[in-house]
Backbone as numpy.savetxt, mean C-alpha at the origin, in Angstrom:
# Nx Ny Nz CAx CAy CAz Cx Cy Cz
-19.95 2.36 4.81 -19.06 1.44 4.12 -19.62 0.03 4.17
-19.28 -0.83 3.40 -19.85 -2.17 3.05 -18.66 -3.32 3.59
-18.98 -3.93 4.45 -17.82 -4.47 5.21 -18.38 -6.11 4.50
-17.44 -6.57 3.93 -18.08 -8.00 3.95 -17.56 -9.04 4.65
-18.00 -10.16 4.26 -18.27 -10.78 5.89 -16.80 -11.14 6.88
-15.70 -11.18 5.86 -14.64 -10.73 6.66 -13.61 -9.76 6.58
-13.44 -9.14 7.68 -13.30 -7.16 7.83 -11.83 -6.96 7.06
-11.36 -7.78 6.43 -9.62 -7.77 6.01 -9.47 -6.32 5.12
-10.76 -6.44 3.77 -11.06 -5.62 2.81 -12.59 -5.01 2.53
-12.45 -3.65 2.52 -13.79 -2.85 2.56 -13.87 -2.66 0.94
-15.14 -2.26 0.62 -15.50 -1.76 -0.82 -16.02 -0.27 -0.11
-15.20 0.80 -0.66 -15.73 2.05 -0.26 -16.82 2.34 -0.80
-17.23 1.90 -2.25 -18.61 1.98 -2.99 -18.95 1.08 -3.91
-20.14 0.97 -3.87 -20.16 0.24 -4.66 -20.50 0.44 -6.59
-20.00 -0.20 -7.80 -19.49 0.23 -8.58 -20.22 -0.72 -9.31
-21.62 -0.79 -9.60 -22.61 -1.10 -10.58 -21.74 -1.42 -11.92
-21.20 -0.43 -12.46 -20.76 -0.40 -14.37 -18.97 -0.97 -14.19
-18.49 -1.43 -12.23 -17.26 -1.72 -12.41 -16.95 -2.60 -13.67
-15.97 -3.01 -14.58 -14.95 -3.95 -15.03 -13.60 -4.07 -14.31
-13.42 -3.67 -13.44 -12.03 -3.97 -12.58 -12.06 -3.52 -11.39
-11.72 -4.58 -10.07 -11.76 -4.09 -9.04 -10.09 -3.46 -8.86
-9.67 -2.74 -7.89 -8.81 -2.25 -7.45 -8.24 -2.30 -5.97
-7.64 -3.11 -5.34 -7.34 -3.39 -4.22 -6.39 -2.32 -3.67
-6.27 -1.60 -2.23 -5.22 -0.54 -2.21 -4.53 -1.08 -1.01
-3.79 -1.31 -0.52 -2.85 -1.62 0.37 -2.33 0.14 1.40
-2.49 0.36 2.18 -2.12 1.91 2.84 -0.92 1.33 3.20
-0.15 2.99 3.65 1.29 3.00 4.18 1.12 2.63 6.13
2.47 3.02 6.53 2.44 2.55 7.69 1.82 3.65 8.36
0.82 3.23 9.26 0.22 4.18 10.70 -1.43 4.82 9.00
-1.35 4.05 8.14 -2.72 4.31 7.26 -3.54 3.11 7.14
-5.31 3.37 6.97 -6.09 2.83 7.09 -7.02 2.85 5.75
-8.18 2.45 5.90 -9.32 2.70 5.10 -9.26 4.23 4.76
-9.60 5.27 5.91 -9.84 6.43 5.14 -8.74 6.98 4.07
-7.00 6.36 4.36 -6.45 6.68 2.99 -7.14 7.05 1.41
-7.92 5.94 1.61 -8.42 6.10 0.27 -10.00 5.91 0.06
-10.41 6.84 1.02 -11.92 7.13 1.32 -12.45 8.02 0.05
-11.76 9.00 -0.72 -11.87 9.84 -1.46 -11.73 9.39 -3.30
-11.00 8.49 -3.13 -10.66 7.73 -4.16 -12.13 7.29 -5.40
-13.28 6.40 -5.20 -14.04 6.37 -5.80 -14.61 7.18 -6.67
-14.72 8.37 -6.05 -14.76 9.82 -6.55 -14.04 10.22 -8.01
-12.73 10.11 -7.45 -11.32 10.64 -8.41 -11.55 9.21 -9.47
-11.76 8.08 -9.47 -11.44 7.44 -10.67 -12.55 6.89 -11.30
-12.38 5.91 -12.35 -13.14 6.02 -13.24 -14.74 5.19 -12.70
-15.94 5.23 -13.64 -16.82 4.42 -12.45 -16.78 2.75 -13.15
-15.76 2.40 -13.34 -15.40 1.07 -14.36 -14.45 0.74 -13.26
-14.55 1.28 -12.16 -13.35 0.88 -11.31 -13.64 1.05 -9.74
-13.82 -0.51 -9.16 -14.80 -0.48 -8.02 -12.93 -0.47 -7.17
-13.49 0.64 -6.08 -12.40 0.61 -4.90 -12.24 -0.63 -4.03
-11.28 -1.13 -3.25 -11.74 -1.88 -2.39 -10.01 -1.48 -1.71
-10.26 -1.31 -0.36 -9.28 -1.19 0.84 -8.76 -1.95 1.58
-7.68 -2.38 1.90 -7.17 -3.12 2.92 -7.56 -2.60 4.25
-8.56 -3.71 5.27 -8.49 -3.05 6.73 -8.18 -3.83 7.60
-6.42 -3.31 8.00 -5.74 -4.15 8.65 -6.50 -3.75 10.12
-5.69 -4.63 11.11 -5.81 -4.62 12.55 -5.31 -3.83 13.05
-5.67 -2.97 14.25 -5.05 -1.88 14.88 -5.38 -0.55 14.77
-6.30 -0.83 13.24 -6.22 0.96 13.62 -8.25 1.17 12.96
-8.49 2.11 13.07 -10.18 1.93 12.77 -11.49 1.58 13.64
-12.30 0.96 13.18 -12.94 -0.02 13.51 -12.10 -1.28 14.25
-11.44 -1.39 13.69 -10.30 -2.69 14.47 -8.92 -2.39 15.51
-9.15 -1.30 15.76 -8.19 -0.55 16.70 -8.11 -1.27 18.13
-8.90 -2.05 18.84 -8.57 -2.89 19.58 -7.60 -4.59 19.35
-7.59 -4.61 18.35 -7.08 -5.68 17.66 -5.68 -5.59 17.64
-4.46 -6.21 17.86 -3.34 -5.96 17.94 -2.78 -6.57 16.26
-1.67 -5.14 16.13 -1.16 -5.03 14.94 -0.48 -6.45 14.21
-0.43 -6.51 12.80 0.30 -7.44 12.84 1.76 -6.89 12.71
2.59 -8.13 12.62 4.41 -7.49 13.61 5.40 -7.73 12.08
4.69 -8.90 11.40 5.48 -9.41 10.61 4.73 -9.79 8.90
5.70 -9.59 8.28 4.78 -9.60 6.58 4.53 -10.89 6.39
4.92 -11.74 6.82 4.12 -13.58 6.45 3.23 -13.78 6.75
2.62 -13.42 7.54 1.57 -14.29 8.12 0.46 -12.89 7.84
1.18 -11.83 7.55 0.31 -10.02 7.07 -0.69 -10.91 5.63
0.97 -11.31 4.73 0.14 -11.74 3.26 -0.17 -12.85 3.80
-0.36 -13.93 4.11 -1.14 -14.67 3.81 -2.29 -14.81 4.67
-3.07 -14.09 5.08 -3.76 -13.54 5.89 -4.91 -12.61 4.41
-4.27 -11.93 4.20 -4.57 -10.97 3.22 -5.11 -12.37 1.57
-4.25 -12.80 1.52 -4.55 -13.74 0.28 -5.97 -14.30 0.66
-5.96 -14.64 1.84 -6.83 -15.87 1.92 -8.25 -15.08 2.36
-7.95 -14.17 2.62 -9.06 -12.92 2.82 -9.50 -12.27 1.44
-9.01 -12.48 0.85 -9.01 -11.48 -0.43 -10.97 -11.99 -1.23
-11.81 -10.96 -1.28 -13.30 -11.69 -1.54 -13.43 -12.86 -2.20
-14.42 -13.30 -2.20 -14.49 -14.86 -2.59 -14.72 -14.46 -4.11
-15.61 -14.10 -4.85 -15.80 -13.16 -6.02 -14.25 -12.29 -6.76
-13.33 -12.31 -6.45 -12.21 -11.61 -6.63 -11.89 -12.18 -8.25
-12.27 -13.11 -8.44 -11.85 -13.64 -9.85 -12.89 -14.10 -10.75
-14.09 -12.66 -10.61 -14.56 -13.01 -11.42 -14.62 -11.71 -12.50
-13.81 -10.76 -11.99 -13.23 -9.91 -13.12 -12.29 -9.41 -12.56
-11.58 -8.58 -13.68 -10.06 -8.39 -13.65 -9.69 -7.77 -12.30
-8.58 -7.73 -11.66 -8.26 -6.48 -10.44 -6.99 -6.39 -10.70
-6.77 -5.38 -9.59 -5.06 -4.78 -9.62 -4.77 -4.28 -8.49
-3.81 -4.31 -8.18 -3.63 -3.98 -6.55 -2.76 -2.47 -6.46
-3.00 -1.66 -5.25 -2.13 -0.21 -5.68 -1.63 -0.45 -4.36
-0.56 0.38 -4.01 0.23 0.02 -2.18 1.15 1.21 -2.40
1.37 1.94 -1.14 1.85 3.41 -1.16 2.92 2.72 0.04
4.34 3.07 -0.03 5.28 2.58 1.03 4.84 1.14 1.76
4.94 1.08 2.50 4.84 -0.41 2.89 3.74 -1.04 2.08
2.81 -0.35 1.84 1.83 -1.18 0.79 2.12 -1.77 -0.38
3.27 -0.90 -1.29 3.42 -1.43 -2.27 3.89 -2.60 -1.91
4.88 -3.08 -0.68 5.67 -3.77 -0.62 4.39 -5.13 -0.30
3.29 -4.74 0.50 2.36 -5.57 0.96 1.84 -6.52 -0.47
1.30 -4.87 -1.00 0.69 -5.62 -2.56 1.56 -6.63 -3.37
2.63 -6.17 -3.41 3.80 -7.41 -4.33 3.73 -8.97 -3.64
3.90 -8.89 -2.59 4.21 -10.04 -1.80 2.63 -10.58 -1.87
2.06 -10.52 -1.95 0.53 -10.90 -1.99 0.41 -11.56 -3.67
1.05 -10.77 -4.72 0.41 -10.91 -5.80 1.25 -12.22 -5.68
2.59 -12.01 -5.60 3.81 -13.39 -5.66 2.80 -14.54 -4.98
2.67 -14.45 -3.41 1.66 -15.53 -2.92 0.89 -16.01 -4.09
0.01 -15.29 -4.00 -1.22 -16.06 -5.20 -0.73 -16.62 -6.35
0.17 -16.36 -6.86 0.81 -16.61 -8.01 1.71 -18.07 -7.82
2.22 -18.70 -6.48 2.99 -19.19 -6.13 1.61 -20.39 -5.81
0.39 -19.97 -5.40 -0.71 -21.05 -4.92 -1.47 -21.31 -6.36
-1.26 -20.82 -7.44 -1.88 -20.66 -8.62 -3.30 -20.60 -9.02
-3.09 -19.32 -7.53 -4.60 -18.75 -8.42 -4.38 -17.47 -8.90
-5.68 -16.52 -9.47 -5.92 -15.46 -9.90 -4.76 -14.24 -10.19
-3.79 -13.72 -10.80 -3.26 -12.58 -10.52 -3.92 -11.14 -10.82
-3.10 -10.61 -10.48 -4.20 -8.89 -10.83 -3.25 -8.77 -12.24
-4.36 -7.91 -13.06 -3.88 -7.63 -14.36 -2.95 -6.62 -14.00
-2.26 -5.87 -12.47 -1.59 -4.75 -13.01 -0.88 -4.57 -11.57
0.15 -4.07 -11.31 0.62 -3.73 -9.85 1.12 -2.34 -9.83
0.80 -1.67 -9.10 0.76 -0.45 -8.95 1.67 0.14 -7.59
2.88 0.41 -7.59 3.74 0.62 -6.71 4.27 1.58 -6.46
4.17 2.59 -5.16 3.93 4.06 -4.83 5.04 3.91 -3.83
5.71 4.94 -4.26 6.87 5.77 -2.62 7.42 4.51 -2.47
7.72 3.28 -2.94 8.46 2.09 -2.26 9.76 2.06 -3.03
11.09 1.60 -2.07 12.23 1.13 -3.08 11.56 -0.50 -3.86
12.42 -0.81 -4.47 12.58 -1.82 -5.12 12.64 -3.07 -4.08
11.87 -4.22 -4.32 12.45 -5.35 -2.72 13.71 -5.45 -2.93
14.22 -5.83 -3.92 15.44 -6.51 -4.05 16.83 -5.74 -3.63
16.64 -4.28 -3.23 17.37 -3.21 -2.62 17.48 -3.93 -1.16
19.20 -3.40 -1.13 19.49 -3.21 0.47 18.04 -2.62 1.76
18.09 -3.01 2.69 16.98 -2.24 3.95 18.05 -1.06 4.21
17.37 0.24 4.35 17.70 0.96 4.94 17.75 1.06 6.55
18.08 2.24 7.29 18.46 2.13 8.59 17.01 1.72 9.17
16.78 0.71 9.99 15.61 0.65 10.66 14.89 1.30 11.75
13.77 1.54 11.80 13.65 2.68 12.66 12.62 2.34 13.70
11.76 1.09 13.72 10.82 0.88 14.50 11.33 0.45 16.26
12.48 0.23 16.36 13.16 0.17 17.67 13.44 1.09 18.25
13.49 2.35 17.87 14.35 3.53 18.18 13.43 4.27 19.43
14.09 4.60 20.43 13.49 5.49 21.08 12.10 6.11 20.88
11.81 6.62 22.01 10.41 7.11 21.27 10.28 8.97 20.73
11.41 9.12 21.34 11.59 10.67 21.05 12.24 10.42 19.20
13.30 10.10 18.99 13.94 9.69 17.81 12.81 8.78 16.76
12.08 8.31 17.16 10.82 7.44 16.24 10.33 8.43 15.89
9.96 9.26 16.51 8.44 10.65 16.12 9.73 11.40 15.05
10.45 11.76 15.63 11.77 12.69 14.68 11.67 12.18 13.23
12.35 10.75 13.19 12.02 10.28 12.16 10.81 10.55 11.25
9.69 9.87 11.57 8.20 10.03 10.87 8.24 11.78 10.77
8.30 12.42 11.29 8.19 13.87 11.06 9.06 14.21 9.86
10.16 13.72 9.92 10.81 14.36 8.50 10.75 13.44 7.32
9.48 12.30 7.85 9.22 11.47 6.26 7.93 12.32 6.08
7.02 13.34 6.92 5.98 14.41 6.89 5.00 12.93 6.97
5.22 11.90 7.95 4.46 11.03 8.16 3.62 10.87 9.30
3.36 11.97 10.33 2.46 12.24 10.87 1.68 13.55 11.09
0.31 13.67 10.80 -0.70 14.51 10.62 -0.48 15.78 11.51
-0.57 16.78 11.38 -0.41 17.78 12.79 -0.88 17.76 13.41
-2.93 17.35 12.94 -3.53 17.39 13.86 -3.66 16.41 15.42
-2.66 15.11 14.88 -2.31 14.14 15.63 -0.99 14.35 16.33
-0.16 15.52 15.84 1.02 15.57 16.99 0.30 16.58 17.82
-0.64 17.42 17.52 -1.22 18.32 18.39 -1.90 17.74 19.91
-2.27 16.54 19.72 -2.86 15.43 20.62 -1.88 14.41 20.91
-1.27 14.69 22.13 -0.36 13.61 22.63 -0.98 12.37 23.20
-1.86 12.48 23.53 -2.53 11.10 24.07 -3.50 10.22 22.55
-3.59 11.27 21.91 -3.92 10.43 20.31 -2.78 9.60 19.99
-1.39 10.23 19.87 -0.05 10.20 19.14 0.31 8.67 20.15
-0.01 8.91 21.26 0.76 7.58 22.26 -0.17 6.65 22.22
-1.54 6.53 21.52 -2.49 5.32 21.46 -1.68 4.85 20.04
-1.38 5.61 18.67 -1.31 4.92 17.71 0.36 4.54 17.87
1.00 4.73 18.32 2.51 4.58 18.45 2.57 3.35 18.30
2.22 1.93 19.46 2.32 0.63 18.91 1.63 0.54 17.70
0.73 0.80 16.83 0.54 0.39 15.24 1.66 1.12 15.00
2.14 1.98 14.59 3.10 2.66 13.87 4.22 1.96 13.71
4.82 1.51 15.11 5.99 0.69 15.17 6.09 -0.36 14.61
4.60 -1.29 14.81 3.82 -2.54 14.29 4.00 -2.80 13.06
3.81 -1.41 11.80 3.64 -1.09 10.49 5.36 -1.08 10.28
5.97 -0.45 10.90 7.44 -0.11 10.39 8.16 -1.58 10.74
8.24 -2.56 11.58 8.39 -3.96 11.90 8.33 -4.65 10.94
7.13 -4.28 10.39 6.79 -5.57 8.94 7.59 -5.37 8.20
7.81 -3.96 7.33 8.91 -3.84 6.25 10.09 -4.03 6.70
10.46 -3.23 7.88 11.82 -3.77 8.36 12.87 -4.64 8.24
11.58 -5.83 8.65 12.22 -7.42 8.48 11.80 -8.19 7.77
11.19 -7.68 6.84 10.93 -8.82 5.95 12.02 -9.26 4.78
11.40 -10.33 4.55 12.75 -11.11 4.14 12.49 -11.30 2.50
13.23 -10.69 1.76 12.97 -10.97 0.10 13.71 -12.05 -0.48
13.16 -12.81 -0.71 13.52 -14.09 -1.35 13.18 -14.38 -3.29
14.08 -14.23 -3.95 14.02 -14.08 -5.22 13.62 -14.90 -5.43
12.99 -14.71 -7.08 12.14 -15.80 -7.56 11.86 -15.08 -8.92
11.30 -15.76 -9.96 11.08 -15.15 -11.71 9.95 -13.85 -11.28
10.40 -12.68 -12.16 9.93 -11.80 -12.45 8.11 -11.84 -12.72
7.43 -11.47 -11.85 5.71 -11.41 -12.58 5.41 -10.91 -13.71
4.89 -11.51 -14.18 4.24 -11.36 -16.01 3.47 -10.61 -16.32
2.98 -9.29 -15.44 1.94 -8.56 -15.33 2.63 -7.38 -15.46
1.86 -5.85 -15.94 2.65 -4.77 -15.68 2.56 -4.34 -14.58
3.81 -3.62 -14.10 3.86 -2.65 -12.98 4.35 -1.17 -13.32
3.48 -0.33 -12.42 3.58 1.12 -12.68 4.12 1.66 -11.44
5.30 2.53 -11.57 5.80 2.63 -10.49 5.81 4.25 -9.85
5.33 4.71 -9.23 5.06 6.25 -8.58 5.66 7.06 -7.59
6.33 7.89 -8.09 7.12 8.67 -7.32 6.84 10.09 -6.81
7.87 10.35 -5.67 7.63 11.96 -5.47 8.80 12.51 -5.71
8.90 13.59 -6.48 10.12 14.44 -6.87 11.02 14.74 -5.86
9.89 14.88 -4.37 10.71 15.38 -3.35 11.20 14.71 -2.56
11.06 13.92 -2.55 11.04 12.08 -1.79 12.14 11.93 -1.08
12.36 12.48 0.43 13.81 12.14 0.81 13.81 10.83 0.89
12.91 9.88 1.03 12.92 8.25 1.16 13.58 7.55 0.33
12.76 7.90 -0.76 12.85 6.86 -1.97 13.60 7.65 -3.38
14.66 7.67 -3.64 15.39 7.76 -4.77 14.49 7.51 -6.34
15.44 8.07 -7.02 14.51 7.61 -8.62 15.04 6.23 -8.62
16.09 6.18 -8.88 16.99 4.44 -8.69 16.31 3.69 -8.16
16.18 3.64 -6.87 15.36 2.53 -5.78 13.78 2.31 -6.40
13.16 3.55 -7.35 12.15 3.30 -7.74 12.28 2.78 -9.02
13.03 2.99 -10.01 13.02 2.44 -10.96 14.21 0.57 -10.95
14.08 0.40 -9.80 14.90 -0.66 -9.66 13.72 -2.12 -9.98
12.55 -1.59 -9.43 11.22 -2.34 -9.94 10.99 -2.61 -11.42
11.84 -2.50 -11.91 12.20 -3.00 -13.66 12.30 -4.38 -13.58
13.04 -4.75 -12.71 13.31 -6.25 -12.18 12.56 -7.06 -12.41
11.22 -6.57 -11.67 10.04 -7.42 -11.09 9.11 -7.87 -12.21
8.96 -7.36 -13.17 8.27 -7.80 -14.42 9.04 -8.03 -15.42
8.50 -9.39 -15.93 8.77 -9.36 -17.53 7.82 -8.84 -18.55
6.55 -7.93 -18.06 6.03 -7.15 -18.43 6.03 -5.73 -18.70
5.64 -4.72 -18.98 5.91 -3.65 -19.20 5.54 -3.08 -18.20
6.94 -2.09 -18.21 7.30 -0.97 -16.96 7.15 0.20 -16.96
6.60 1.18 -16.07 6.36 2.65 -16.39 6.65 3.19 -14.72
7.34 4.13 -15.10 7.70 5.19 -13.97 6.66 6.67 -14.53
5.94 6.81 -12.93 5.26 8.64 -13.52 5.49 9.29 -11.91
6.10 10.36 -12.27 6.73 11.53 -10.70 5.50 12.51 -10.87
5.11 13.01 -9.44 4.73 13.87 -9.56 5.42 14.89 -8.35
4.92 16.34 -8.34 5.22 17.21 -7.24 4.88 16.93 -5.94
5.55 16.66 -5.35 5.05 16.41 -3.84 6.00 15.50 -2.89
6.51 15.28 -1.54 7.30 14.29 -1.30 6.79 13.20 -1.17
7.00 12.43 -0.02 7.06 10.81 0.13 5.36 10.69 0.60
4.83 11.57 0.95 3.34 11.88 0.68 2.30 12.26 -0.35
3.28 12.10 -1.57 2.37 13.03 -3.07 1.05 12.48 -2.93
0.37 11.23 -2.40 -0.73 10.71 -2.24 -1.68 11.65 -2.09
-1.44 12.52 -1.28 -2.29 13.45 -0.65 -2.26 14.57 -1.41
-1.04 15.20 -1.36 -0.83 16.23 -2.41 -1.28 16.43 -3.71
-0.78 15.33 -4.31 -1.35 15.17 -5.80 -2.07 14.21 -6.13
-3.09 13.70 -5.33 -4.47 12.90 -5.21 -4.87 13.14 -6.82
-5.19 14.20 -7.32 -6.31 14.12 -8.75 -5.07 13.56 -9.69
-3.50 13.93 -9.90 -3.00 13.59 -10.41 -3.00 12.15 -10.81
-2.67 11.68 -9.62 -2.32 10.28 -9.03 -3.26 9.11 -9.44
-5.05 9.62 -9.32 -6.16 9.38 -10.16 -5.85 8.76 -11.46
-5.69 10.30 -11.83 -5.71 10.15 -13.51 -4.87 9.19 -14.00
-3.05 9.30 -13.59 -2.22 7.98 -13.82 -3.50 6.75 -14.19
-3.64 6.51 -12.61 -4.24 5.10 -12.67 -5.52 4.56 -13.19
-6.07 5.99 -13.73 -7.09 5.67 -14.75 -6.86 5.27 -16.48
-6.17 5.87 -15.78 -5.05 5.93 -18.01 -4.34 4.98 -18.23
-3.77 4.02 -16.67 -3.22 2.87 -17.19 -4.08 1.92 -16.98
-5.07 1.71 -15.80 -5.99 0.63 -15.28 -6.99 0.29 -17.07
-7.62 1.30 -17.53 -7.89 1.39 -18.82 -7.34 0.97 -20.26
């Protein structure tokens, strides 16, 4: 992987014939390899590039961040120096989407660069009520939880001393959305595409199509089979979407 000179965002490959970079934001207790596979699946007009937060990876000694302010603007000011010199778009799966929005708003609010497109996966709407919070909860009742969002790997509940190293990121990741604080403001002028799972005990069609809000640009909802994980599930699907709209 091509780390540049500061570790915030990786380029999984590099993309000679790119016209648009693609920024991905992962969910909570996800990293770089989320979307290790990705380059592959989309088009070669479309250079990857990953969020690599603190805590988990390569940066796994690094303590998580706790809270989304200082997450985005951290992330803004990290974002490559080169970032505007052709188009990008940012994609974010559960807390990511929520990461990616709040990032694009930042930049937009400092008046620089926006991404031609926002791409918003498994997230409610900001402007929705918070649901029950869960990053305080016991530690028996925390794992319960993530298990019936099918948000931790087997091969990682199989390893209890794996499962109890990543537990503070996990909590770390669920903290940020938790409490973050949505503060209204005019709708972004860019489109947003919004991605669902049919099976989704999380996220409702409502809560996903509540992201109508957020643009005065054009809006698109696309479901596929799979729950609050279709990422994984329906990876080639999920591709294609974002090749057919990034295009």
């Amino acid at each position: 992987m091509n780390y540049p000179a500061a570790p915030w965002f990786v380029r999984l490959k590099p993309a000679p014939r790119a016209k648009m970079r693609l920024y991905c934001f992962p969910y909570a207790g996800g990293g770089v390899p989320v979307f290790r596979t990705w380059p592959d699946g989309l088009s070669a007009s479309i250079e990857v590039w990953a969020a690599h937060l603190p805590g988990r990876g390569s940066r796994s000694r690094e303590a998580p961040v706790r809270h989304m302010l200082p997450l985005v603007q951290t992330l803004v000011r990290q974002l490559p120096a080169d970032s505007n010199q052709r188009p990008f778009a940012f994609f974010g799966h559960s807390l990511g989407a929520r990461v990616g929005f709040e990032v694009a708003r930042s930049l937009r609010r400092q008046g620089k660069p926006l991404p031609a497109q926002l791409f918003v996966s498994a997230c409610p709407a900001p402007q929705l009520p918070s649901g029950r919070p869960i990053h305080m909860l016991p530690k028996a009742a925390f794992l319960a939880e993530l298990q019936r969002r099918n948000g931790i790997p087997q091969e990682v509940l199989a390893h209890p001393e794996l499962l109890e190293l990543l537990l503070p990121m996990l909590r770390a990741d669920f903290m940020v959305i938790e409490t973050a604080v949505y503060r209204r403001e005019p709708p972004l002028n860019f489109p947003i595409t919004a991605f669902g799972g049919i099976e989704d005990p999380i996220v409702s069609r409502g809560a996903l199509e509540a992201w109508r809000e957020q643009t005065s640009g054009p809006f698109n909802m696309v479901f596929f089979t799979g729950d609050h994980f279709f990422l994984r599930t329906a990876e080639d699907q999920l591709l294609q979407a974002i090749n057919t709209t990034a295009m």
